[in-house]
C-alpha positions in Angstrom: 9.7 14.2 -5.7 10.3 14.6 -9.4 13.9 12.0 -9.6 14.1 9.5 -12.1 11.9 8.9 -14.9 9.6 6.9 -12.8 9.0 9.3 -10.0 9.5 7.6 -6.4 8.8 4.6 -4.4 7.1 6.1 -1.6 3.1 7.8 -1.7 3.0 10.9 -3.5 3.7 14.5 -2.7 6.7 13.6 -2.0 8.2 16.8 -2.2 6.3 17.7 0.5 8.0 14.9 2.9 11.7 14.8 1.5 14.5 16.0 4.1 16.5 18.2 1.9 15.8 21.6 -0.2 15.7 19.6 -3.6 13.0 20.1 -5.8 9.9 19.5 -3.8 6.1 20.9 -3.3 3.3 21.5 -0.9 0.6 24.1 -0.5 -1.1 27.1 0.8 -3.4 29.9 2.5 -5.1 33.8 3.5 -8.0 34.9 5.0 -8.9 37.3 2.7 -12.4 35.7 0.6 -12.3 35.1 -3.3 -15.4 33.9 -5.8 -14.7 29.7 -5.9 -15.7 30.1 -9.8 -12.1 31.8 -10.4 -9.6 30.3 -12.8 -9.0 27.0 -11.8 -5.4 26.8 -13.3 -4.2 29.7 -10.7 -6.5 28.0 -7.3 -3.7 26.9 -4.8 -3.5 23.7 -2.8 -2.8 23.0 1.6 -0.4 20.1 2.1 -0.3 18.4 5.8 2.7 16.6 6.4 1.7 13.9 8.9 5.4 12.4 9.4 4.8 9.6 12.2 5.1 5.9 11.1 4.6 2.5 13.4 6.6 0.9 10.8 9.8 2.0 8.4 9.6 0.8 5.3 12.5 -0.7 3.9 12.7 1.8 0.2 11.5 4.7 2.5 14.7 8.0 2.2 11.4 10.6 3.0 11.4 12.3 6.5 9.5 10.3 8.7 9.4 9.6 12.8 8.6 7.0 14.9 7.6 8.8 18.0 4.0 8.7 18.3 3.9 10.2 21.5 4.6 13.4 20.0 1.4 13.4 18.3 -0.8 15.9 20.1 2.7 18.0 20.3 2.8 17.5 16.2 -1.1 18.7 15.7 -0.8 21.6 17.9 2.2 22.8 16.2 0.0 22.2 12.7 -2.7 24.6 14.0 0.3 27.4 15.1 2.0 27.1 11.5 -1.6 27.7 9.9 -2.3 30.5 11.7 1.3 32.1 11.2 1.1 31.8 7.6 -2.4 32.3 6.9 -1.2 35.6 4.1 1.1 32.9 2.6 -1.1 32.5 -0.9 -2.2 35.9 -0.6 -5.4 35.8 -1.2 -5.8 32.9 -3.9 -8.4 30.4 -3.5 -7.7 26.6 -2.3 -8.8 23.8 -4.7 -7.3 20.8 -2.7 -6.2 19.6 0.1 -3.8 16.7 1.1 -2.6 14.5 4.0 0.4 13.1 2.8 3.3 11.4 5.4 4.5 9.3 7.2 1.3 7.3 7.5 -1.4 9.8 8.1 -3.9 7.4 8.8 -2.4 7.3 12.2 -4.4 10.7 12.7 -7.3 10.6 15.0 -10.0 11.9 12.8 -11.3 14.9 15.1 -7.6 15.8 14.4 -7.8 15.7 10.5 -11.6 17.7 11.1 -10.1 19.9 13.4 -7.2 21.2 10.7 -9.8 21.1 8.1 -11.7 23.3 9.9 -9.2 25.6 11.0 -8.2 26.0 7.1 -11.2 27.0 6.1 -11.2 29.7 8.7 -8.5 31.2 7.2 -8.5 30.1 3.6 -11.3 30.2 1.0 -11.8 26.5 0.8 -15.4 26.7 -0.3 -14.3 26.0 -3.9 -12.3 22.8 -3.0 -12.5 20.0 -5.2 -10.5 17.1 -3.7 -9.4 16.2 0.3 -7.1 13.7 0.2 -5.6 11.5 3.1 -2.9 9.0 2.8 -3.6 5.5 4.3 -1.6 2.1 5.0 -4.4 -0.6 4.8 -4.5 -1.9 8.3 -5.4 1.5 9.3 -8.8 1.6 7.7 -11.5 0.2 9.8 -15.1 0.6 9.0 -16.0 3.3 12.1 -12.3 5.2 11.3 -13.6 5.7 7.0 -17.0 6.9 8.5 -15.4 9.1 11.0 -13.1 10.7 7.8 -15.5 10.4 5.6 -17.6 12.9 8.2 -14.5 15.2 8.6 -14.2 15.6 4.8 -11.8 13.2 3.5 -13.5 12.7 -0.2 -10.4 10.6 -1.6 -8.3 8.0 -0.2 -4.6 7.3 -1.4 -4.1 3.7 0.3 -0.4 2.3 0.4 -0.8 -0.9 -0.9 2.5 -1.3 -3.0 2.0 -5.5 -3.3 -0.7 -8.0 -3.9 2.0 -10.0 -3.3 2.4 -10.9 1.0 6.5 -12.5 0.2 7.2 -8.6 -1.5 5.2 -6.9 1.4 7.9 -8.6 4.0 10.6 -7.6 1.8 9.7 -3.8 1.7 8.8 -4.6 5.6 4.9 -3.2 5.0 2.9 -4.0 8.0 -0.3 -5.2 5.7 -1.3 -7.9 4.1 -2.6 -8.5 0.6 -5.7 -9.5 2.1 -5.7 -6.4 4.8 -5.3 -4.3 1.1 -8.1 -6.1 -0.7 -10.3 -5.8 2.5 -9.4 -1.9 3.1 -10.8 -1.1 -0.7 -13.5 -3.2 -0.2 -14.1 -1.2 3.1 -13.4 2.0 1.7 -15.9 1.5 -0.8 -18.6 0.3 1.3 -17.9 3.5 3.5 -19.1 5.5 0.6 -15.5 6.6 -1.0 -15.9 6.7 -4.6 -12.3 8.6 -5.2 -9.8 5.6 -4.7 -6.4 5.9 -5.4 -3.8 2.8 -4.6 0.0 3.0 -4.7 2.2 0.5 -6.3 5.9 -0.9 -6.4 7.9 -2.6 -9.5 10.9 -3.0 -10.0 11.5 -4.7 -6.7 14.1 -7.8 -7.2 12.5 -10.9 -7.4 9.0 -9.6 -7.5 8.6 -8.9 -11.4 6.7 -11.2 -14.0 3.9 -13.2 -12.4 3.8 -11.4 -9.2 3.7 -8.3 -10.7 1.1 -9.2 -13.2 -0.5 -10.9 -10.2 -0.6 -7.1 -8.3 -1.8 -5.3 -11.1 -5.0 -7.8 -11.8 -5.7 -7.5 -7.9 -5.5 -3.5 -8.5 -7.8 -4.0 -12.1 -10.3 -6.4 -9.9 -10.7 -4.1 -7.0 -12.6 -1.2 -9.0 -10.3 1.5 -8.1 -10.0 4.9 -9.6 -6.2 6.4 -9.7 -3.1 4.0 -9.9 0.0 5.7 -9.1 3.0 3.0 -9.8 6.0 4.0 -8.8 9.4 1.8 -10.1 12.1 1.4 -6.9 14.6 3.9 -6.2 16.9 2.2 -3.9 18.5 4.9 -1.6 21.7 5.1 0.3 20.4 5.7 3.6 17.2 2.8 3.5 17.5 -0.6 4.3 17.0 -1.4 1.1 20.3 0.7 0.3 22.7 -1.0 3.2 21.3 -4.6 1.9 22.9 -3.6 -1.4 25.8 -2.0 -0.1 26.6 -5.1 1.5 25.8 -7.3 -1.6 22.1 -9.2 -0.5 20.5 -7.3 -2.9 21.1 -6.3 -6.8 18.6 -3.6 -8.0 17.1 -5.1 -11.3 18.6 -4.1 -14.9 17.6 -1.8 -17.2 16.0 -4.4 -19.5 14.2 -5.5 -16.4 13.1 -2.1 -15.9 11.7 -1.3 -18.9 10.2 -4.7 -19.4 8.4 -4.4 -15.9 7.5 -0.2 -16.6 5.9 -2.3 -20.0 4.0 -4.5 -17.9 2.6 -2.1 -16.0 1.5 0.4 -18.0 0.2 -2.2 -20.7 -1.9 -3.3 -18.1 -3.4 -0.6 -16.4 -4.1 0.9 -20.2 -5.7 -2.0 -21.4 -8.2 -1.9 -18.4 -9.3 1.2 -19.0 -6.8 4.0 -17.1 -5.3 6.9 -18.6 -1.3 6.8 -18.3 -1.8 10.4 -17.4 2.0 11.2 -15.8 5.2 9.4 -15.6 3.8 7.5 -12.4 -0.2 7.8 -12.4 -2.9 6.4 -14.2 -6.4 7.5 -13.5 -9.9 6.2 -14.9 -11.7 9.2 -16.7 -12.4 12.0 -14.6 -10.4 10.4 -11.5 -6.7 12.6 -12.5 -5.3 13.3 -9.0 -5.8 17.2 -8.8 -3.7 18.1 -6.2 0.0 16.6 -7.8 -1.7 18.0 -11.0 -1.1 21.5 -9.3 2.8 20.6 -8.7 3.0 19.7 -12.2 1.2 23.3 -13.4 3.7 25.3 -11.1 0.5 26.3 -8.8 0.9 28.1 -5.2 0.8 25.8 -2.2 1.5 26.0 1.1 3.5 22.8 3.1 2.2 22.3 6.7 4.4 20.5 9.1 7.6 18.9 9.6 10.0 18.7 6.0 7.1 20.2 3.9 8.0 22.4 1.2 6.1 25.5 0.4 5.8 27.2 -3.1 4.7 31.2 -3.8 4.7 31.5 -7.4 8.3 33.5 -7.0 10.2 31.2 -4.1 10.6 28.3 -2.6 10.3 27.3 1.2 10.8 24.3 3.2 9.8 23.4 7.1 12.5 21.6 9.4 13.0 18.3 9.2 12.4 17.1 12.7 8.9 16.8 15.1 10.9 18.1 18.0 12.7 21.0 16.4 9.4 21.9 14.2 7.2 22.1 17.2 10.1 24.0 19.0 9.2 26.3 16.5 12.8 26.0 14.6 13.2 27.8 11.1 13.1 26.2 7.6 15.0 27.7 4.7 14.0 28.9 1.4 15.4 30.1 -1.9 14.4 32.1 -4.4 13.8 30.8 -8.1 16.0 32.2 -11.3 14.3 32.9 -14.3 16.2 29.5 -15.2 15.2 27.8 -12.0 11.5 28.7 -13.4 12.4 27.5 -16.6 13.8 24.0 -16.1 11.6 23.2 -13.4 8.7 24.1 -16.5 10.3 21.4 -18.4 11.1 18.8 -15.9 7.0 18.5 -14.6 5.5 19.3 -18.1 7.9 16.7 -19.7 6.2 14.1 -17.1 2.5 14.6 -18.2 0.8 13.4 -21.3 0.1 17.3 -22.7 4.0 17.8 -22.2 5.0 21.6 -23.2 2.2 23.9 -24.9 5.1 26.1 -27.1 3.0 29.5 -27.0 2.5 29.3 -23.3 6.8 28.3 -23.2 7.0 31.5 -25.4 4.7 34.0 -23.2 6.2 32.9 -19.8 9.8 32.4 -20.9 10.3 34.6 -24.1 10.8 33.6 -28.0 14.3 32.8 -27.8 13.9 29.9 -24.8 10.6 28.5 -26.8 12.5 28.1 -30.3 15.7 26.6 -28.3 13.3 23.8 -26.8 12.8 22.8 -30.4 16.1 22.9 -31.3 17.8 21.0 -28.5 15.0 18.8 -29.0 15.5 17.6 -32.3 17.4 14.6 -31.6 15.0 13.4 -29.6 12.1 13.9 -31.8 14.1 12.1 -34.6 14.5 9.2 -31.8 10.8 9.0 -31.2 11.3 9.7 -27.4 9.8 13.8 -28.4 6.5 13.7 -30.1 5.0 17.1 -31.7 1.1 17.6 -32.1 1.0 21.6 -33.4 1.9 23.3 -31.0 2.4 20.8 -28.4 5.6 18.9 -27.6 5.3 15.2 -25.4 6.9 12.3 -24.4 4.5 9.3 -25.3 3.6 7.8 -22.5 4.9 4.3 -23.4 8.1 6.0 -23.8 7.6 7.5 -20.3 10.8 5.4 -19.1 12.9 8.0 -21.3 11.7 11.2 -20.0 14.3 11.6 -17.7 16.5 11.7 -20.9 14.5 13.9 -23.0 13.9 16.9 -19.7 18.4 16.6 -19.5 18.5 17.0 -22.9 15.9 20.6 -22.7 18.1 21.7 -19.6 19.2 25.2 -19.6 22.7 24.5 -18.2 24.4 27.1 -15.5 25.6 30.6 -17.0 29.2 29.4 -16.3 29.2 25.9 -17.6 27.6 27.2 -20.7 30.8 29.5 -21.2 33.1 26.6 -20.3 31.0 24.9 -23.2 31.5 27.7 -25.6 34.7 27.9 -24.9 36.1 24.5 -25.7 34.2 24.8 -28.7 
């Protein structure tokens, strides 16, 4: 989901949900035990792709359904994938788990116990330190946050994108800024202490004061993890065919940055970390299981369009309910050392820490570390690069650039590098 210095406009793993075999990440399994006090750094993560929405979001491109009535067909297909990959993370230990979609608040919660449970059967989950579910707001009523909090759900990423009910038409949410307020408030009272909230900018019309509106809602309603994502508007969204036929301009560069400014000026100033490109999280309250896409850890993608990750190669499920519970194959590829590489610069690049240079070194050899700093340069004469020792960040003001500074690390093709060398 990593595509455009301000990650995406829809709820994060995204890789786990997109359609294609782009750059994407979910999570993981085996039934073989391990001790939970392992290494954290190498503990793998289980993404369920719950892909079923009542509603499409206007800025939505990830793989998503509108047949609910394929729901028990979906679940039991869930519980048949598990079971067939259950040697996937050989062995390792699961630290999270995650309900991403789709909306997968539209799953009963016996349903989200139920694959919870069957996990653990096969896993080692007895080490896990965060269960996440996705949620739109209108979802969350008092006896369904009970009901998850009883299943195991211990965080809650809640879709509310606006504070602002003319925006939440636009992006054709099915909430209300006072349905969002009132979930939180619910959410809270349920005993959830692990809050995360999605936000939009960069939505045409919707900047100055009803952005700053939105982010003093988010600041008043004592949540933990912010993850702000500016709009990508893609071809095949409504969004996309409104600006393909002219009723919509996506807003300007200075716009962007002015409104990527706001944000993060905000949310700094009352008290969040601007921990990666598109999350901010109170101290303590770092979302875990993206952290483990950004560290390159294992993880094993469960359902329809989810992507899967070994530590080696890369696999991703079907992107259909019908053809996924048919039991259809996914495809997969397998990483170059320069895959490896880039894909090491494109998520560390996102985070505050950036690139540790002696772990660039160890995994990728002496001559790739010193050629960081060298095609680097520029951009640490430009301020967009930073260097602390042996540590080398984009500031996270300066977050809006990072897609610049990754391209400008990129360790090109074999053959274009030729064709480079040779017009030289």
């Amino acid at each position: 989901m990593i595509d455009g210095s301000f990650g995406r406009a829809c709820a994060l793993p995204a890789p786990a949900a997109r359609s294609g075999a782009d750059i994407e990440w979910p999570r993981g399994g085996r039934a073989e035990r391990k001790s939970a006090s392992r290494n954290r750094t190498t503990m793998a993560g289980i993404y369920f792709h719950i892909p079923f929405c009542k509603r499409i979001c206007a800025y939505c491109d990830f793989y998503k359904s509108a047949e609910l009535g394929r729901m028990d067909a979906l679940v039991a297909a869930l519980h048949r994938e598990l079971e067939a990959r259950r040697d996937y993370l050989g062995g390792e230990a699961v630290r999270t788990r995650y309900f991403g979609g789709g909306t997968p608040s539209l799953l009963p919660a016996a349903a989200v116990e139920g694959l919870l449970t069957h996990a653990a059967g096969l896993f080692d989950c007895t080490g896990a330190e965060e269960t996440t579910l996705e949620a739109n707001p209108d979802d969350l009523t008092e006896e369904y946050l009970a009901a998850l909090r009883a299943a195991g759900i211990d965080r809650l990423s809640i879709g509310v994108q606006s504070f602002d009910d003319d925006c939440l038409r636009l992006m054709n949410r099915r909430h209300t800024a006072g349905q969002a307020a009132a979930a939180i408030r619910a959410a809270q009272r349920a005993g959830f202490d692990n809050i995360a909230v999605d936000l939009i900018f960069g939505v045409p019309g919707f900047g100055g004061d009803a952005l700053r509106r939105s982010l003093d809602a988010t600041l008043g309603s004592d949540v933990q993890h912010v993850s702000a994502y500016h709009l990508t508007v893609e071809p095949d969204t409504a969004f996309g065919r409104m600006v393909a036929r002219g009723r919509m301009r996506p807003v300007d560069e200075e716009t962007s940055e002015r409104e990527f400014r706001t944000v993060h000026d905000a949310l700094v100033q009352g008290g969040f970390e601007h921990y990666e490109v598109s999350n901010f999280a109170r101290p303590g309250f770092r979302a875990r299981h993206n952290a483990s896409y950004w560290q390159g850890a294992k993880y094993l993608g469960i359902g329809p369009a989810a992507h899967s990750f070994d530590g080696a190669a890369r696999q991703w499920n079907v992107a259909s309910v019908a053809a996924y519970v048919d039991g259809a194959a996914g495809g997969s590829e397998r990483l170059s050392e320069r895959d490896r590489f880039n894909e090491y610069l494109l998520t560390r690049l996102r985070t505050a820490e950036g690139i540790d240079l002696g772990e660039a070194e160890a995994r990728f050899g002496a001559a790739r570390a010193a050629r960081i700093l060298s095609d680097g340069e520029p951009m640490l004469r430009a301020g967009v690069l930073r260097r602390d020792g042996g540590r080398l960040f984009v500031p996270a003001e300066r977050f809006l650039l990072s897609d610049a500074a990754i391209g400008a690390l990129f360790e090109p093709e074999p053959d274009r590098q030729e064709s480079e060398g040779e017009k030289c």
